[in-house]
N, C-alpha and C positions, 0 to 999 in steps of 0.2 A: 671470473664472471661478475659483473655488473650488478651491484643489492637491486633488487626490487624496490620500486617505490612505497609499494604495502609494508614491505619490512621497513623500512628508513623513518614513513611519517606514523608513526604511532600514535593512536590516540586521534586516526581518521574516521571515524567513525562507518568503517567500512560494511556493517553491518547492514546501515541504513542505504546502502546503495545495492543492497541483494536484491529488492524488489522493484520488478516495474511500476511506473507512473501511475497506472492506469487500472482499475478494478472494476472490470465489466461484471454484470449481477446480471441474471436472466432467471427464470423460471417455470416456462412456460415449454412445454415440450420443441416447440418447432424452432423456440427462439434461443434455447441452448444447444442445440444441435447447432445453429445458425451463427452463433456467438464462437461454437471450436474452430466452424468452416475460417471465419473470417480471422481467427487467431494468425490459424494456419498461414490465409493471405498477407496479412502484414509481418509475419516473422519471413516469410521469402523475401518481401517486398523491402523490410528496414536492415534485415540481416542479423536482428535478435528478437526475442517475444517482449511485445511492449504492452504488452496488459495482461493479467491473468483472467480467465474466465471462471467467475465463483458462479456454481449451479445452484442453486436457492430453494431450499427445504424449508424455510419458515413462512416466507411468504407464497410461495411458488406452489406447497402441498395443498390439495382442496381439505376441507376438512372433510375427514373420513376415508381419505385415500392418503393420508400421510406415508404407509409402511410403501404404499403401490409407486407411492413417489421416489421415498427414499431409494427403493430398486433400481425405479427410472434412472434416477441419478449417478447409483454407482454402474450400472451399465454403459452410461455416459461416460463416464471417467476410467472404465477399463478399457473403450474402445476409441478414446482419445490418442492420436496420432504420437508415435515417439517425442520427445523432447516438448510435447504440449506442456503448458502451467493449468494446471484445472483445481478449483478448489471447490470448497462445498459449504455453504451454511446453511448450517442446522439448526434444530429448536434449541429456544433460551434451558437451561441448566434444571429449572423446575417444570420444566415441560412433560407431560406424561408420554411423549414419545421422544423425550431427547436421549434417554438409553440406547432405544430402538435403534433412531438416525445413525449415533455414533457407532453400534455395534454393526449394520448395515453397510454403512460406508466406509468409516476405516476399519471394517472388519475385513471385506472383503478386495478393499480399493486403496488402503490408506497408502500402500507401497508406492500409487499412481501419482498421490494428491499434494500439492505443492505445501497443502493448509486447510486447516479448517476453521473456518470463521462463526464463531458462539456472541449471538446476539443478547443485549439485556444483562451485561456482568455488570455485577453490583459491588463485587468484593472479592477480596482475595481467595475466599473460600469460595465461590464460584468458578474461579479460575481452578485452583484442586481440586473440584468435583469433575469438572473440564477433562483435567489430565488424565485422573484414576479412570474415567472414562476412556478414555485413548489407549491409555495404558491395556487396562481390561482388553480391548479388544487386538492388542497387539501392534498398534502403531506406535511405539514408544519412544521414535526417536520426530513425530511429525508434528511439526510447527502451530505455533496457537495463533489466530486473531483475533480480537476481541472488539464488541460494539460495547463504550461508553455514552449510554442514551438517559442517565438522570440524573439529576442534582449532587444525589449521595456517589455517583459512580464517579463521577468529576470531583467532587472530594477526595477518596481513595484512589485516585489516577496514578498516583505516583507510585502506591503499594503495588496496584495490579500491572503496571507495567515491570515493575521490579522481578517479575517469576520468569525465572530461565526459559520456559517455554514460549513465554508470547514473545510476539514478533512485531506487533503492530496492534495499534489501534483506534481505532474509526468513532466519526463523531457521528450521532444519531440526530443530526436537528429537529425535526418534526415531533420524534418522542418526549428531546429533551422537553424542548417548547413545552407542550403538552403535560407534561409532568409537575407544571408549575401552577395547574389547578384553573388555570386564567388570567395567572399573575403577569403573563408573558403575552400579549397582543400574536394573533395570527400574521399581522403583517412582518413579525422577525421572522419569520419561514420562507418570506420571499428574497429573491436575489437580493434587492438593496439590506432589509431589516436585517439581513443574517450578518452585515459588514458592520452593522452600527447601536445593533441594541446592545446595551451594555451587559446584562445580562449571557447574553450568547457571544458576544465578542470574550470574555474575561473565560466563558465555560470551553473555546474554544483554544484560547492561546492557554490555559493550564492545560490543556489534556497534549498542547502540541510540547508545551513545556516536561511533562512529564515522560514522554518518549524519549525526548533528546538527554535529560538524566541518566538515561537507560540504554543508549542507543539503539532505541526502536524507533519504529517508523510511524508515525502522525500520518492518520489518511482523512481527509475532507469528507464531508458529506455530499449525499448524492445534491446536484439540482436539477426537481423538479420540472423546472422551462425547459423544457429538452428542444424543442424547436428555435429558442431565442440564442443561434450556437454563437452570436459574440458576444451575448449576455453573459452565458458559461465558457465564455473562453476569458473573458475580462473576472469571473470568479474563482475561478483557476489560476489567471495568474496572480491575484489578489491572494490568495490560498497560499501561493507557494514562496511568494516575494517578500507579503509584509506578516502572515500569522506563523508560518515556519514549516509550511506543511508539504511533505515528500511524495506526496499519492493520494488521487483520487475517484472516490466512485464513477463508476457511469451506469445508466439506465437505457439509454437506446445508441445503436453500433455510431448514430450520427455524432453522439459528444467523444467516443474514441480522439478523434485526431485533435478536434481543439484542446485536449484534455495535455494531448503530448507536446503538443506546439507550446502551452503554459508555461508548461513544467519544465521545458528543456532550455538552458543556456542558449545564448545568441552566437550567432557565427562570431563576432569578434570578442566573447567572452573566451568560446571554445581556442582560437588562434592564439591570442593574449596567455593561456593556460598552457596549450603547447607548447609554445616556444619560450616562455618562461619554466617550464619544466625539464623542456630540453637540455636549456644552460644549467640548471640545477645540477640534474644528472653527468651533465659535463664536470661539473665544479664538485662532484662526490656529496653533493648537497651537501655542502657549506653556505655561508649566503654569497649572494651576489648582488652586482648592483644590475637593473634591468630597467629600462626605459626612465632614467634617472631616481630611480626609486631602489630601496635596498632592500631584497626581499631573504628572508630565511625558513626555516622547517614551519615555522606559524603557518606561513603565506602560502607555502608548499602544499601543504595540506588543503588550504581553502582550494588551492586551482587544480589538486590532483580531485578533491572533490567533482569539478566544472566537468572533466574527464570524464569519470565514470557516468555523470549526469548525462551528459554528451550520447554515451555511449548506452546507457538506459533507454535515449529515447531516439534512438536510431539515425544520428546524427554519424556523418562520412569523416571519421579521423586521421592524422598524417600517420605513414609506417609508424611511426619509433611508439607513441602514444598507442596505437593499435595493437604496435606488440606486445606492448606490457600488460595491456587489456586482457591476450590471449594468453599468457603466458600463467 
């Protein structure tokens, strides 16, 4: 039998390709109900799940219905459809109902839930308070997320994405901003500012920097314009092309697609990666030479990367590439 491409290119950071593109946030009772509906539609529709639906406990609970929330929520998620991605964020770590949240949700649902997403981690001990939380409640083997939303978290980016547990983590801009007392102009929160203050550009490509150390996955922050979708389609692929970033928020079901369209290789990147992979696997991935160019396991790797991308975001692959996919 023929190695597998995962066994051959080592060192692919194959990790970073378990998640889809896209991280739909809702909160609002009709609108997470709304948010599985439409999951549901585009996994028929693409032929994989190309976004996760996170249910939102921190911003999503009224205050003083936090616990009525949290229920809501894991109700949601145990009567999400088989092979659903549902995830859940909860309150920040010193929150007086983030016991609550956690033992609520992956108490009763954690078996359901792709991830749990812990907004406001400052530190590594944040993220262990995180765990022993999950732990306690018996989801012990379920994935962490984590929001990097302040100066000092961007600092320690690198320690907190180092814990076996997390998976990803998300950049907060609004908070960040915010954090800086005034230091930081309101206008870096909008589409353009967020590309070019230097402050936010530098806070952003270390936290995308500190993922790929780790092979976790860097996910963008939401934007805000949700009606301007080639504003956030043009931020998206700005996101993914020049800061290094594998996933991004969304806030209303309209930025889904331009979020995928971003994020995903171009049909002739996808072709180029095929049939360069093909001859590889011909060749026992040894190098070869390919459209005058000499390519080997380096090269291999970037285009088997193009693949999985491809394939994240519901892109029509040839058999051979397809099978290795399913395989």
């Amino acid at each position: 039998m023929k190695p597998h491409p995962r066994d051959i290119l080592a060192g692919a950071q194959a990790g970073a390709f378990a998640l889809p593109v896209c991280d739909h946030y809702s909160g609002v009772e009709a609108r997470m109900r709304k948010s599985l509906q439409l999951q549901a539609e585009l996994t028929s529709e693409f032929g994989t799940c190309v976004f996760d639906a996170t249910l939102d406990c921190e911003d999503g609970a009224p205050v003083g219905g936090e616990a009525e929330h949290a229920a809501l929520v894991t109700e949601l998620v145990l009567g999400a459809p088989a092979g659903a991605r549902v995830a859940a964020r909860v309150h920040p770590v010193d929150h007086p109902h983030f016991q609550a949240d956690v033992a609520t949700i992956a108490g009763r649902a954690g078996h359901r839930l792709c991830h749990l997403m812990v907004p406001k981690v400052e530190s590594p001990e944040d993220v262990r308070c995180a765990v022993a939380a999950l732990d306690a409640a018996g989801a012990t083997s379920l994935p962490l997320h984590v929001l990097i939303e302040s100066p000092a978290a961007v600092h320690r980016a690198f320690d907190i994405a180092a814990h076996p547990r997390v998976a990803s983590l998300s950049f907060g801009l609004m908070d960040f901003v915010s954090a800086h007392g005034g230091a930081i102009p309101a206008s870096a929160m909008t589409l353009a500012g967020q590309f070019s203050h230097p402050h936010v550009l530098r806070a952003k490509l270390e936290m995308a920097a500190a993922c790929h150390a780790h092979g976790k996955v860097p996910s963008h922050n939401v934007v805000t314009e949700f009606k301007d979708l080639a504003a956030l389609q043009d931020a998206a692929r700005r996101a993914s092309r020049e800061l290094g970033y594998m996933r991004m928020w969304s806030i209303h079901p309209d930025q889904i697609r331009p979020i995928l369209q971003s994020f995903a290789p171009s049909e002739a990147e996808i072709e180029t990666a095929a049939r360069l992979l093909e001859a590889a696997a011909a060749a026992d991935w040894a190098p070869v030479s390919f459209e005058g160019r000499l390519h080997d396991r380096a090269s291999y790797r970037y285009y088997w990367q193009v693949i999985q991308r491809a394939h994240q975001t519901g892109h029509a692959l040839p058999a051979t590439v397809r099978g290795w996919l399913l395989a």
